[in-house]
C-alpha positions in Angstrom: -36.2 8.6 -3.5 -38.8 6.3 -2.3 -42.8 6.9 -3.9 -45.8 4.9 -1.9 -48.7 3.8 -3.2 -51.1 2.4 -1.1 -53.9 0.0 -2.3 -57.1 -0.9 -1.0 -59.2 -3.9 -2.3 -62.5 -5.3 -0.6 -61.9 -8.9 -0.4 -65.6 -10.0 -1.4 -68.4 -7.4 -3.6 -70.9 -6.2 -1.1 -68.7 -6.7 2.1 -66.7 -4.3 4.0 -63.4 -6.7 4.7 -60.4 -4.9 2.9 -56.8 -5.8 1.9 -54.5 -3.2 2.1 -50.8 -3.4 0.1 -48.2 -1.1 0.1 -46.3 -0.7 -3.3 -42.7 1.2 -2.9 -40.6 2.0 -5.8 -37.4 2.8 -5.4 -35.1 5.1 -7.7 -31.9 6.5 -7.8 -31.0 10.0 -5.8 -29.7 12.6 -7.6 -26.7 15.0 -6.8 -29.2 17.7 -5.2 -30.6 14.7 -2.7 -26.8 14.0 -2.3 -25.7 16.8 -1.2 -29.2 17.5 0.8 -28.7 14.2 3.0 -25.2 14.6 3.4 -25.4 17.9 4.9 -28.4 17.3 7.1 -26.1 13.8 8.0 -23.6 16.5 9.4 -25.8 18.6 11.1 -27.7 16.0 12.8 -24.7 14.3 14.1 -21.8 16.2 15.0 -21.4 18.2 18.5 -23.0 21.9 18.7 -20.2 24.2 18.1 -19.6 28.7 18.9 -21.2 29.9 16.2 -18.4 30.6 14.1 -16.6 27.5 14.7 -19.9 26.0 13.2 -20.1 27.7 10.6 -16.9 27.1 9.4 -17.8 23.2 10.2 -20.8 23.8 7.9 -18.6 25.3 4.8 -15.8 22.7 4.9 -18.5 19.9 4.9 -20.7 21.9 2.0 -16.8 22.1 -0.1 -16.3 18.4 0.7 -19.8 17.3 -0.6 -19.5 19.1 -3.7 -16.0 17.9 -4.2 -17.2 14.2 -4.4 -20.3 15.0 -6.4 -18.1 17.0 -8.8 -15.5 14.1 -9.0 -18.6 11.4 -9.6 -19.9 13.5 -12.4 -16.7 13.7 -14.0 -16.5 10.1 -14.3 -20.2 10.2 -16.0 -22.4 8.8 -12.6 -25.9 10.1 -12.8 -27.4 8.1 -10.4 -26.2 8.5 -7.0 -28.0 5.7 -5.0 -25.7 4.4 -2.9 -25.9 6.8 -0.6 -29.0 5.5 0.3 -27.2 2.7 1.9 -27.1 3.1 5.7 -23.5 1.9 5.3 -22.8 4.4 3.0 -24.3 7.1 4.9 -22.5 6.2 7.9 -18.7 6.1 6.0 -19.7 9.4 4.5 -20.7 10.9 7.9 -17.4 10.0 9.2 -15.1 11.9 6.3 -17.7 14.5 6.9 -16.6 14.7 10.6 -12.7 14.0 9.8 -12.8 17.1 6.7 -14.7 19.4 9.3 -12.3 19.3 12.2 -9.1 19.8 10.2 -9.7 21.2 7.1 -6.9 21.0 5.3 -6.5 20.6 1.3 -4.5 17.2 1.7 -7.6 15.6 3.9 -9.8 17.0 1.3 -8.5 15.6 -1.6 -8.1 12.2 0.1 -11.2 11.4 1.5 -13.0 12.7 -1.2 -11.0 10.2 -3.6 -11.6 7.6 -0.8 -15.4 8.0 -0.8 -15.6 8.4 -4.8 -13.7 4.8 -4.6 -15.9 3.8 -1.7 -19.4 4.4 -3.9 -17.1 2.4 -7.1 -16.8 -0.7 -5.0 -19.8 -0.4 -3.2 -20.7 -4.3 -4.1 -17.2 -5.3 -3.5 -17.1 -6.1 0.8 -12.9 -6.3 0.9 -12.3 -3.4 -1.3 -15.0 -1.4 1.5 -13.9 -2.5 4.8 -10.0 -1.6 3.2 -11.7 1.8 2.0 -13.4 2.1 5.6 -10.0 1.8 7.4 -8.4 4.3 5.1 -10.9 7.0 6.4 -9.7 6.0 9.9 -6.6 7.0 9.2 -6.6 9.7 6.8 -6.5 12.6 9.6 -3.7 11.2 11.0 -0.9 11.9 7.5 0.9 14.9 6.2 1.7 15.6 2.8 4.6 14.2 3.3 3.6 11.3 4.9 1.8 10.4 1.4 4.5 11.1 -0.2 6.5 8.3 1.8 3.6 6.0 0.9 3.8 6.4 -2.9 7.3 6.5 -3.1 7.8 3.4 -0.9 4.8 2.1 -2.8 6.3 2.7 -6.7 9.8 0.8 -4.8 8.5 -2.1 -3.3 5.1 -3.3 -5.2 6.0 -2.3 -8.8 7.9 -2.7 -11.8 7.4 -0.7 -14.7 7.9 -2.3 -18.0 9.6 0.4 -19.9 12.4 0.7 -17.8 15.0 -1.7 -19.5 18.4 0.2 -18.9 20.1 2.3 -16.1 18.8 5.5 -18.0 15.6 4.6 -17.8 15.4 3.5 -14.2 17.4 7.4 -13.8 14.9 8.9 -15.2 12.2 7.5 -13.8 13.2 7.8 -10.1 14.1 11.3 -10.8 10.4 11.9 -12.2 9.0 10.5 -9.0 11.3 12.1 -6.8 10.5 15.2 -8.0 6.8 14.8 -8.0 6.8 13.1 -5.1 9.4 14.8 -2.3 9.8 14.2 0.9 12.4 15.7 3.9 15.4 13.8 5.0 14.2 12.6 8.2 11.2 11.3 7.0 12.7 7.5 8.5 11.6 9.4 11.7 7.8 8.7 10.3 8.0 4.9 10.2 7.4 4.1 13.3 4.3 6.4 13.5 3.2 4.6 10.1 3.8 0.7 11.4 1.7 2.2 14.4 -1.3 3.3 11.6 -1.3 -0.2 10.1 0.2 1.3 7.0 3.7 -1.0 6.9 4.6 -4.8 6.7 7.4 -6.2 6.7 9.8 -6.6 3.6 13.8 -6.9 3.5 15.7 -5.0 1.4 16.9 -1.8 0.3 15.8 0.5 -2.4 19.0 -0.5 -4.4 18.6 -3.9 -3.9 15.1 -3.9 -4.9 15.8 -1.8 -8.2 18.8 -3.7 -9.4 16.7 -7.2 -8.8 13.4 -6.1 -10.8 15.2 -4.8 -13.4 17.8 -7.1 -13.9 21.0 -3.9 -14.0 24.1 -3.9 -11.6 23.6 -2.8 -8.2 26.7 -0.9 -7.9 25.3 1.4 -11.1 22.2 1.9 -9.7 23.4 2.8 -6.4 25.6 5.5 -8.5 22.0 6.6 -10.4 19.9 6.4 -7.1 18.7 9.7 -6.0 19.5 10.0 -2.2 15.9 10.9 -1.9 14.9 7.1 -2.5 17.7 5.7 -0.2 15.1 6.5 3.0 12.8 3.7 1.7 12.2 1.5 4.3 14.4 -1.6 4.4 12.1 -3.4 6.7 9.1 -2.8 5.2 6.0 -2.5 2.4 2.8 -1.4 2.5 -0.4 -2.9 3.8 -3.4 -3.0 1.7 -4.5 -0.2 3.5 -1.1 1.7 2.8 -1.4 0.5 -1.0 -4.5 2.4 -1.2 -3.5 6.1 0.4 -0.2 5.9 -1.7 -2.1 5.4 -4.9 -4.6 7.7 -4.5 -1.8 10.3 -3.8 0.1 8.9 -7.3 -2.9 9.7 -9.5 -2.9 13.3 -7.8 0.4 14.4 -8.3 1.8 12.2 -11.4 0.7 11.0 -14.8 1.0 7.4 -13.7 -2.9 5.7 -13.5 -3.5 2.8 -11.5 -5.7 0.6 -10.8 -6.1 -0.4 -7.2 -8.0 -3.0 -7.2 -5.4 -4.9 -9.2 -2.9 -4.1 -6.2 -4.9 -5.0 -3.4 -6.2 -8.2 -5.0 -2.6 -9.0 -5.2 -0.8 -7.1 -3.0 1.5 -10.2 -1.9 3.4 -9.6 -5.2 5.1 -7.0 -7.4 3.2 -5.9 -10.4 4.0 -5.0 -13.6 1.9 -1.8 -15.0 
């Protein structure tokens, strides 16, 4: 929200030279002007539709809006002026466009968790253009596509520091497994993720990468390995950008919180968490 004030001074009693200043304070929107701007964003900006096609447009981009302003409330925001960033206008015109045309909960959920991220790191210029490319891509996964992600993700990139014995390694990949599922065939995905920029390359199978972070014999843990978790890729990790989608995805469907940040600052290396 923007208030003017305009001032106008003679320069010199008795005279009629003037000097005239404009004052402009600047505050924080609120969610109201939020959900205002994004909406008239939409409108303005995406192609004239049949009138129920639009209007259908209209409700999935009122339901996204709300979603994010929901989610931001939840985590205590009051002040919502970062969408008075041009920048930040045009990112969140883009999920707008992506949530409209396909509607589906999955997109939902992760582009609204990839804006809500995109207004946390607003100051941070990595963390955005890796949040930016994220949007591009969104459209483009299944459910079980993020699935792959976070599985592959969990694998490759971490080590959990309670696991200290076979049993615990079972349980825990029978945990994520089961929160996490994907089909048999999902190898058929990789190369359509490598296409997405989601994949780099890493050597080594899921086995191999278990037995080595935790220090327990590969034979066992191929024994304990659910088959599920042998269609890892053995080429490959995740990108930054594939670090990001796979997390997001963990915080909705397990009790495991992460901080992405701390992965993408580092994603070179395995964590602990």
């Amino acid at each position: 929200m923007c208030e003017s004030k305009k001032v106008i001074q003679k320069a010199i009693k008795g005279t009629g030279t003037t000097q005239i200043v404009e004052q402009n304070n600047y505050y924080g929107m609120t969610a109201e002007e939020v959900s205002r701007l994004a909406i008239g964003l939409f409108m303005d900006n995406f192609p004239k539709l049949q009138e129920e096609a639009q209007r259908v447009a209209q409700d999935r981009v009122e339901e996204f809006c709300q979603k994010i302003i929901q989610k931001l409330q939840e985590q205590g925001k009051t002040d919502f002026g970062e969408f008075s960033d041009p920048d930040m206008q045009f990112i969140l015109n883009k999920s707008q466009h992506e949530y409209a045309r396909f509607g589906t909960n999955e997109l939902l959920e992760l582009l609204s968790e990839i804006i809500i991220n995109r207004v946390n790191y607003n100051n941070d210029y990595y963390m955005k253009i890796i949040l930016d490319e994220a949007i591009d891509i969104a459209k483009s996964l299944s459910d079980m596509h993020l699935n792959y992600l976070s599985l592959t993700f969990l694998c490759k990139h971490t080590i959990k520091k309670e696991i200290n014995s076979v049993e615990a390694l079972k349980e825990h990949c029978e945990y994520i497994c089961t929160k996490l599922p994907v089909p048999c065939e999902i190898t058929n995905s990789i190369p359509l993720l490598n296409m997405l920029r989601l994949l780099e390359i890493s050597v080594g199978f899921a086995s191999d990468v278990y037995s080595e972070n935790y220090n327990l014999d590969l034979n066992v843990v191929k024994e304990i390995l659910p088959n599920m978790l042998n269609s890892i890729p053995t080429d490959y990790r995740l990108s930054p950008v594939g670090i990001v989608i796979a997390i997001i995805n963990i915080h909705r469907k397990t009790d495991m919180k992460l901080n992405i940040e701390t992965w993408i600052k580092i994603y070179s290396k395995i964590y602990f968490f």
